[in-house]
N, C-alpha and C positions, 0 to 999 in steps of 0.2 A: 704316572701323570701327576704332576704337584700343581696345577694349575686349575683356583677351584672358583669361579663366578655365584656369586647370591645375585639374582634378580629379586628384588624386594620392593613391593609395590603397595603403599598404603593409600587411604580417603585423597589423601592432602598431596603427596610427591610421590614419587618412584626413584630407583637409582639401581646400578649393577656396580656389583662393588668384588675387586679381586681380593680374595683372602691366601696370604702365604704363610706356610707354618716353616719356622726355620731355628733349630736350636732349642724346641721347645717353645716359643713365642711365635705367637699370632702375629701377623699385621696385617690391615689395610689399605686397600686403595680404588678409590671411587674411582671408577670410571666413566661413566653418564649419568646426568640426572633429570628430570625432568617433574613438570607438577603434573597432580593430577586433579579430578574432580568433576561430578556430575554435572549434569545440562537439565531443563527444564524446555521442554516439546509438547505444546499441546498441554499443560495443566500435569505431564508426568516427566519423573528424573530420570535419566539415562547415563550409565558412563559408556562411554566411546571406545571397545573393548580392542576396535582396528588400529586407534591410536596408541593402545597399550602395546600391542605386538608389534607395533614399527618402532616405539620406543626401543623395543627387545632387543630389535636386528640391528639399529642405530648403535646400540650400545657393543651389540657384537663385532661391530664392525670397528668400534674405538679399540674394542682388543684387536682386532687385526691388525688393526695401527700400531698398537702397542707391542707387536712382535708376539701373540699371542697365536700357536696353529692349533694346539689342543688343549682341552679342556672337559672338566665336569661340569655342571652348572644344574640348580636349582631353584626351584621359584615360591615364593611367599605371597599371598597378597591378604585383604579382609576377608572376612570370614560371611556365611548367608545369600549373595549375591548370587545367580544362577545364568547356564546359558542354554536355551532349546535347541536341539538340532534335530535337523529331517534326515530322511533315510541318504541322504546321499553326504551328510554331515555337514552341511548347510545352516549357517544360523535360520530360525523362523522367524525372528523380529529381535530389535535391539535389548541391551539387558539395563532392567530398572535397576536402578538404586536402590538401598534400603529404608532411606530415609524419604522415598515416594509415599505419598498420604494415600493410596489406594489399599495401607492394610487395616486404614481406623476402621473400628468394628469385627474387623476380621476375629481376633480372640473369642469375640462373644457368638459370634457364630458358629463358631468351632466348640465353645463351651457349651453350646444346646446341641452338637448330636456328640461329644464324650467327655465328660470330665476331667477337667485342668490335671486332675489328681491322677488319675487314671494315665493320662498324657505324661506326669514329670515322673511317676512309679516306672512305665516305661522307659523313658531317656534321661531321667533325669534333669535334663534341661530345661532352662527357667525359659519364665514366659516372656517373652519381647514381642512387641507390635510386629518387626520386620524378622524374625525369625524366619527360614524358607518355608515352612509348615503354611502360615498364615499367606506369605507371600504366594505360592503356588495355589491355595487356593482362593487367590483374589485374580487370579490369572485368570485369563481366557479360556473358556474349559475348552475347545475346539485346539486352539494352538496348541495347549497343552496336553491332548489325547493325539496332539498330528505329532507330538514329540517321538524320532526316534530314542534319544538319548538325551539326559537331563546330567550335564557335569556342572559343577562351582567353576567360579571364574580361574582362578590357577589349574584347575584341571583342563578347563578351555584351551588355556594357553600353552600347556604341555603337549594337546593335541595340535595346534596350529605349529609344532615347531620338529613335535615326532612323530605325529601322526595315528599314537596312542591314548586310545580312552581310557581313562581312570575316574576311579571317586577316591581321592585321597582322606584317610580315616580322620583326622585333627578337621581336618575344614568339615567332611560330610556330620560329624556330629552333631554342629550348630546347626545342622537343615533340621533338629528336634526329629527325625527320623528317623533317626537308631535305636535297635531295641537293644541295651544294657544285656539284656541274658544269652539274648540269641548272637548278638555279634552282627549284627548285618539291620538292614531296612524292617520296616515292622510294619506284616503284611495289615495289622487294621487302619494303622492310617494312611499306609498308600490309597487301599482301598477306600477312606473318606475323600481322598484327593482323587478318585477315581483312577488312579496311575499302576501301572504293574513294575514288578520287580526288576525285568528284562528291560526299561527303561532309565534305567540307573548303570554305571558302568562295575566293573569288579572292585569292592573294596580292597585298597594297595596303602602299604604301612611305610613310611619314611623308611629312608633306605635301598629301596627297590631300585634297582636299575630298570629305564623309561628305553632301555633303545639310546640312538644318536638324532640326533637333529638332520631332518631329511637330505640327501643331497643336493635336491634340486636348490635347495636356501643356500647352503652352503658354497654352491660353485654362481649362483645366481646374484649374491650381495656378497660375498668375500670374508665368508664368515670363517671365523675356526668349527676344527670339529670336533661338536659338544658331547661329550655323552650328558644323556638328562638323567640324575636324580634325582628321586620323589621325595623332593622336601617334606617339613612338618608343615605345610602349605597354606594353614592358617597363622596370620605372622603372632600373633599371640602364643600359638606354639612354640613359634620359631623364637619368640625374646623370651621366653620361659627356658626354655634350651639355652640361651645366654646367660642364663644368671648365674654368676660364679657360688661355688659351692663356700658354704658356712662352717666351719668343720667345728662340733660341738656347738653350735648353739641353733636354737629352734626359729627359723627368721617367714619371713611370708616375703611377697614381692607384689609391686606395682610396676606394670609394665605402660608407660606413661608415654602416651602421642593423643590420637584424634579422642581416642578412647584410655580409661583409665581402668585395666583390667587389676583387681585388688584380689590375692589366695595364696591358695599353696598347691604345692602338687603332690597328691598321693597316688597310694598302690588301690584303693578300692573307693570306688563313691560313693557318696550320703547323698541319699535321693529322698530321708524321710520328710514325713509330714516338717518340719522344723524349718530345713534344709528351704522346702518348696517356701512357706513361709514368708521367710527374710528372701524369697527370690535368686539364693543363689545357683549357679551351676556347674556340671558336672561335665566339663568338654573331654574329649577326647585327648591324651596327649600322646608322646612318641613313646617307644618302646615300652608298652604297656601301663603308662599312666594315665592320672586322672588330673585335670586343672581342675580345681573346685574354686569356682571363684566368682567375685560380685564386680558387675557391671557400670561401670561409673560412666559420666558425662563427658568430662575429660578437657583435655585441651580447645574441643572442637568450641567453646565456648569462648575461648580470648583469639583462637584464628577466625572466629564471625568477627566479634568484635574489628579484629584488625582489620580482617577485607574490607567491612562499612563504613571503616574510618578514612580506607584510601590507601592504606596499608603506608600512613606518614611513620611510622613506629616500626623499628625492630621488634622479635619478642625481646629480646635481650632488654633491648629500653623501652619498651614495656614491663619489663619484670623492676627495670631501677625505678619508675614513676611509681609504680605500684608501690615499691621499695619507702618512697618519700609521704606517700598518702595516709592519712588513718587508717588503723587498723581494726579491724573486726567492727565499722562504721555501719556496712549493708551485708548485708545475707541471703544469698537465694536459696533452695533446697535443689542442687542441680540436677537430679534424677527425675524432675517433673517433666512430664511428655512436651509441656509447653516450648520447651529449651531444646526438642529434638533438631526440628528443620522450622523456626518460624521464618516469619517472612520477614523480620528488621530485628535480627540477637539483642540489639544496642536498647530497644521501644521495649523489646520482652523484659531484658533486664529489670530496665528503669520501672516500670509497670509493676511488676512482682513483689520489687522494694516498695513502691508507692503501697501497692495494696495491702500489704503487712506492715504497714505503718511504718517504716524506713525510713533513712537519706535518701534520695534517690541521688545515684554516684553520676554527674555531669560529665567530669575528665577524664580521658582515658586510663590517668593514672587512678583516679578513682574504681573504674569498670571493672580495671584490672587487678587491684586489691580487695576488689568485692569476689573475684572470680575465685584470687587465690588462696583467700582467707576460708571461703566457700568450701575448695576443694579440701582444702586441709582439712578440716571440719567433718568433711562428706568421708576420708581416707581414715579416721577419728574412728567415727562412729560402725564401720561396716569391720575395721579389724577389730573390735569388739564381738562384734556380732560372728564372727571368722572363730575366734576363738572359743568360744560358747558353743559354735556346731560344732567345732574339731576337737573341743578339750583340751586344746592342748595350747598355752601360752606360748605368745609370741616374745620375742626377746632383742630381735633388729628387723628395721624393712627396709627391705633392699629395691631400690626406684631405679630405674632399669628404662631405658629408651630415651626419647626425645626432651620427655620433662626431668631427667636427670641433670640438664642443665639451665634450668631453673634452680637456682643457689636460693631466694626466695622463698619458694614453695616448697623445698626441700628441708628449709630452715623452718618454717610453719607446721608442716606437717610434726619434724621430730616436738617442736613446744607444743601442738595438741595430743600429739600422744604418749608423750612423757618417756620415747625410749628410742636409740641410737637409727638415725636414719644411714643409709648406706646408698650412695648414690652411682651411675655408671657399673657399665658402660651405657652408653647412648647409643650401640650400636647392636646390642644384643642382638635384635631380630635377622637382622646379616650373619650375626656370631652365629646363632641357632643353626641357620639354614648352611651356613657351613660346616660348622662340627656334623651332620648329619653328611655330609658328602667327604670329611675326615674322616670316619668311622666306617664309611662303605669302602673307601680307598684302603685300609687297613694302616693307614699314620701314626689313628690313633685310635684305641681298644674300646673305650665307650664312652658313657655321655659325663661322668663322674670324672675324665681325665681329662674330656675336654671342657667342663666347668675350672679344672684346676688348672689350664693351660690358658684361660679366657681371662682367669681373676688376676695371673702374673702377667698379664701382656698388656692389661688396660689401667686408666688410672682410677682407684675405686675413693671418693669424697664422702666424709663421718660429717655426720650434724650431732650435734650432741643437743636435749633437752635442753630450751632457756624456757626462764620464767616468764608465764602468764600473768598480767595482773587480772584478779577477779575471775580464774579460769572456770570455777563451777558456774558463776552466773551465767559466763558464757557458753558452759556446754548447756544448762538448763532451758536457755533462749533458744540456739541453735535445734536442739531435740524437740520442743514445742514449735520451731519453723516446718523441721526437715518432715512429721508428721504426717501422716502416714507413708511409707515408702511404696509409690508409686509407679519404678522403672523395673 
């Protein structure tokens, strides 16, 4: 079977994208796409999880079109999101978002019956507002004791398509309910969450073979027929699986979209006091690794902007206004909770800058320079701090996803960190989720061949360090902005 579908579904869009390995070289080719993005009902966020799975078959069915009868395919989406199901596997009510305000407080509640500390020695994983931990226990305790079965949203949609439950290992980590020693759920905070073990599905490790795609779909909507593999199904996994390997030199990566995840990936995790600290964390990744990595804002902040403005601007001309505007003029600290889901991105901006005595930036092209100067700044300061937990000097960062094409901010980041930016692919999180269904097909032997088959197939862009004028003033100001880290 050389025929291998990524379904890859993030915040912002979706697409199903065919990957063909020939000669040793990758290529692509999108096949559907589509946006995505939560709703507001009633005062809470929902994504429309029925629209996600007709997207699925929509797209399966563009391969039919496409002369497509067989196939593997596997799926990626974000990471924390959850869906309940009753004994007959029935949803019990729609699935919130993460960025739903029903977790504020949640932390502190959870911090008076166990300690933070006690909680990251366990999982390692850092503390976020919407983490599933907080999430589930801001749920309905009833709906959530009527739960037969509690999977993540990619595992949802594995079942809606083969009719097998899973808790895929990369996504169930970030539910902070894995216990690091034991390998599986950790019986004391299920039990804070009042939940039992038997309501979580079998922990399944990328790779697996899911079954095929039910018939009835298949002879029903004209679909090919799929075998499912269990992707790295957190797409953060999956663009960390894309990133072409470095040979000899010690590099980190920023895997850059809604979210800007900044680390490295090792063989064992640092869950010390330090570690909890600077807030970073310890995800789960594919064949037996760890992402250790810090949490950023990310794009989600210039796509507010764009929606509010009317969406008159490309990013692309947005990145060139930006391009023409002063630079390092205003400054947010983008990991403050204020910046998660406010209600006008564009009023929070200006607001922020006003209160710390700023510009406040008018223009788009302003907003937009404020974001990316921001970001850079924000990428600055945390591979510092990256380094200092791991020991070990970084040497190039490798930008990887959607903000790899931001020329820009790619150029910003290498002048605040003074060392070789490596930009693309853009499409890593597809690359990931493919090489993982390459490796199960036997094409190709493991994940080291298929980083070396990803870095020759795509085009990879160097930033080299330019001069800052007045760069310690600037990092001095920034560091007294960014104070205390927050997210």
């Amino acid at each position: 079977m050389n025929k291998h579908i990524a379904v890859d579904i993030g915040a912002s869009s979706g697409r199903l994208v065919l990957g063909t390995l020939r000669d040793g070289i990758l290529t692509l080719e999108e096949l559907h796409r589509f946006s995505n993005g939560f709703t507001e009902h009633e005062g809470s966020c929902f994504w429309d999880i029925d629209y996600l799975f007709d997207q699925i078959i929509t797209g399966l069915q563009k391969a039919t079109a496409h002369g497509i009868t067989e196939c593997t395919l596997g799926i990626d989406t974000w990471a924390v999101d959850y869906v309940l199901l009753d004994a007959e596997g029935s949803r019990i009510q729609e699935v919130y978002a993460y960025r739903d305000c029903r977790t504020e407080g949640m932390m502190e509640e959870v911090a008076a019956l166990i300690p933070p500390e006690t909680v990251y020695a366990k999982t390692g994983i850092q503390q976020l507002t919407f983490n599933t931990l907080y999430q589930l226990y801001a749920h309905d305790r009833n709906e959530r004791a009527a739960a037969e079965q509690i999977l993540l949203v990619p595992d949802y949609l594995y079942y809606r398509l083969g009719g097998r439950k899973i808790n895929e290992v990369t996504n169930a980590s970030t539910t902070q309910l894995l216990n690091l020693q034991t390998g599986d759920f950790d019986s004391e905070l299920l039990s804070l969450l009042h939940l039992r073990r038997e309501q979580f599905a079998v922990l399944t490790a990328p790779g697996e073979s899911l079954g095929y795609i039910r018939e009835q779909l298949v002879s029903r909507y004209n679909l090919p027929r799929c075998q499912l593999i269990c992707a790295a199904t957190h797409d953060t996994a999956s663009a960390v699986l894309g990133v072409p390997v470095q040979k000899g030199r010690s590099s980190a990566y920023i895997s850059s979209g809604t979210w800007s995840l900044l680390g490295v990936e090792l063989d064992q995790p640092i869950n010390n006091p330090l570690a909890m600290a600077a807030n970073y964390t310890n995800e789960w990744g594919a064949f037996g690794t760890y992402r250790f990595l810090k949490n950023i804002m990310g794009l989600w902040l210039i796509q507010e902007v764009r929606r509010l403005d009317g969406e008159r601007y490309s990013f692309a001309e947005l990145a060139r206004l930006a391009g023409e505007a002063e630079g390092f003029r205003s400054l947010i600290p983008c990991n403050d909770p204020r910046f998660l889901n406010p209600d006008h991105m564009i009023e929070e901006i200006r607001a922020a800058c006003v209160e710390s005595g700023q510009p406040e930036p008018q223009t788009p092209g302003q907003l937009a320079r404020c974001i990316f100067d921001s970001l850079a700044l924000s990428y600055g300061s945390y591979l510092q701090e990256l380094e200092a937990l791991t020991g070990t000097a970084v040497e190039v960062l490798q930008i990887v996803g959607g903000g790899a094409n931001n020329g820009l901010l790619c150029q910003l980041t290498a002048n605040v960190i003074g060392r070789e930016v490596l930009a693309g692919p853009t499409e890593s999180t597809a690359l990931g989720n493919l090489a993982v269904q390459l490796i199960h097909e036997g094409s190709v032997a493991h994940i080291a061949e298929a980083r070396e088959i990803i870095g020759n197939s795509f085009p990879i862009v160097s930033y080299t360090p330019q001069p800052v004028p007045e760069l310690q003033h600037l990092l001095e100001r920034w560091e007294a902005l960014r104070a205390p880290d927050v997210l």
